[in-house]
C-alpha positions as CSV (number, residue, x, y, z in Angstrom):
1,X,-40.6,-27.1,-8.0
2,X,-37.7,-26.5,-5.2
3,X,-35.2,-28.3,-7.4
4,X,-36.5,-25.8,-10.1
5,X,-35.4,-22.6,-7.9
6,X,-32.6,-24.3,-6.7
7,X,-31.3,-24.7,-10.4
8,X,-32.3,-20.7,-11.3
9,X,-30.6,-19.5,-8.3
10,X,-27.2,-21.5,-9.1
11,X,-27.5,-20.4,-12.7
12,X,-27.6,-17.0,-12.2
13,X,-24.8,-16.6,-9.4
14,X,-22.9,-18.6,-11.9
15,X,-23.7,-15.8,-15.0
16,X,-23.4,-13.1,-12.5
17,X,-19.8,-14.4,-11.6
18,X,-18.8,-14.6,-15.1
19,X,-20.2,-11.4,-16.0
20,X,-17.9,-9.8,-13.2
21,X,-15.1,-11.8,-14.8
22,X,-15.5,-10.5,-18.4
23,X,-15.7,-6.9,-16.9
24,X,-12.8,-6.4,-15.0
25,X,-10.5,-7.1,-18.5
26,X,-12.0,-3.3,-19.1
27,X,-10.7,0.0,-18.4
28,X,-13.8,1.9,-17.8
29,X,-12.0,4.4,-15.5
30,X,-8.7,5.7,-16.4
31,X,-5.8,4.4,-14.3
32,X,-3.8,6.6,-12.1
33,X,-0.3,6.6,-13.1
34,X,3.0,8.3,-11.4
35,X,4.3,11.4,-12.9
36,X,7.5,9.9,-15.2
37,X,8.9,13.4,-15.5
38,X,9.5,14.0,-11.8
39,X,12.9,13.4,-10.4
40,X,13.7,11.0,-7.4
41,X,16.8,11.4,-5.6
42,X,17.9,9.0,-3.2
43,X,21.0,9.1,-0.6
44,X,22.5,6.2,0.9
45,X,23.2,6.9,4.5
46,X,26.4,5.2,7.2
47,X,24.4,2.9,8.9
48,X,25.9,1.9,12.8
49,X,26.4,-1.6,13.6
50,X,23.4,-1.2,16.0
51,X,20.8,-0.6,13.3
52,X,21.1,3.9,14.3
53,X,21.9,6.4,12.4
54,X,24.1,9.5,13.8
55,X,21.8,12.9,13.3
56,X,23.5,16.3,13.3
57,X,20.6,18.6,13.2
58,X,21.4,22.5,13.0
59,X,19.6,26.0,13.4
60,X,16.7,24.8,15.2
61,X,14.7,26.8,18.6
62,X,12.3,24.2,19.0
63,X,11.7,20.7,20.2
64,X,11.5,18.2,17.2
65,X,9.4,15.1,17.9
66,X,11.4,11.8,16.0
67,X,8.8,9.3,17.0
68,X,8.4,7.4,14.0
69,X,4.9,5.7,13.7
70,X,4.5,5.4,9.8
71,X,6.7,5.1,6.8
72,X,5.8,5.4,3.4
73,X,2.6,5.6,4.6
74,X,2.6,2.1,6.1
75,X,1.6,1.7,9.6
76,X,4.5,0.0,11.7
77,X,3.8,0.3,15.2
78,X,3.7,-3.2,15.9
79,X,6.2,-3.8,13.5
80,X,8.9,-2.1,16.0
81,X,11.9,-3.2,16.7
82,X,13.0,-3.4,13.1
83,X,16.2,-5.6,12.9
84,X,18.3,-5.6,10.2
């Protein structure tokens, strides 16, 4: 009798497993997709030997806080220094 429940239990984790399998090859929700029309511009910048970058920052009354914690929205905290 045990090896009987054993057997259903094994079966059906087994099915269950390859039912998952056979449904993720479907789109049942329509995936999000970036905007092809929009226009990226990018800028290369002077880089100094030390890894900086040389800041000129005009026509501002107020104190600007340059503490950089995340970039593109990727945590990098522990991830400082950065060495090139």
């Amino acid at each position: 009798m045990k090896n009987d429940k054993y057997l259903k239990v094994v079966l059906t984790v087994i099915a269950t497993s390859l039912v998952i399998l056979v449904l993720q090859n479907f789109d049942f929700i329509t995936k999000a997709q970036a905007d092809v029309n929009s226009q990226q511009h990018y800028v290369q910048l002077p880089v100094n030997s030390d890894g900086t970058i040389n800041v000129n920052v005009k026509s501002i009354n107020e104190i600007m806080d340059v503490n950089i914690s995340e970039v593109g929205g990727n945590y990098i905290k522990k991830a400082l220094p950065i060495k090139p």
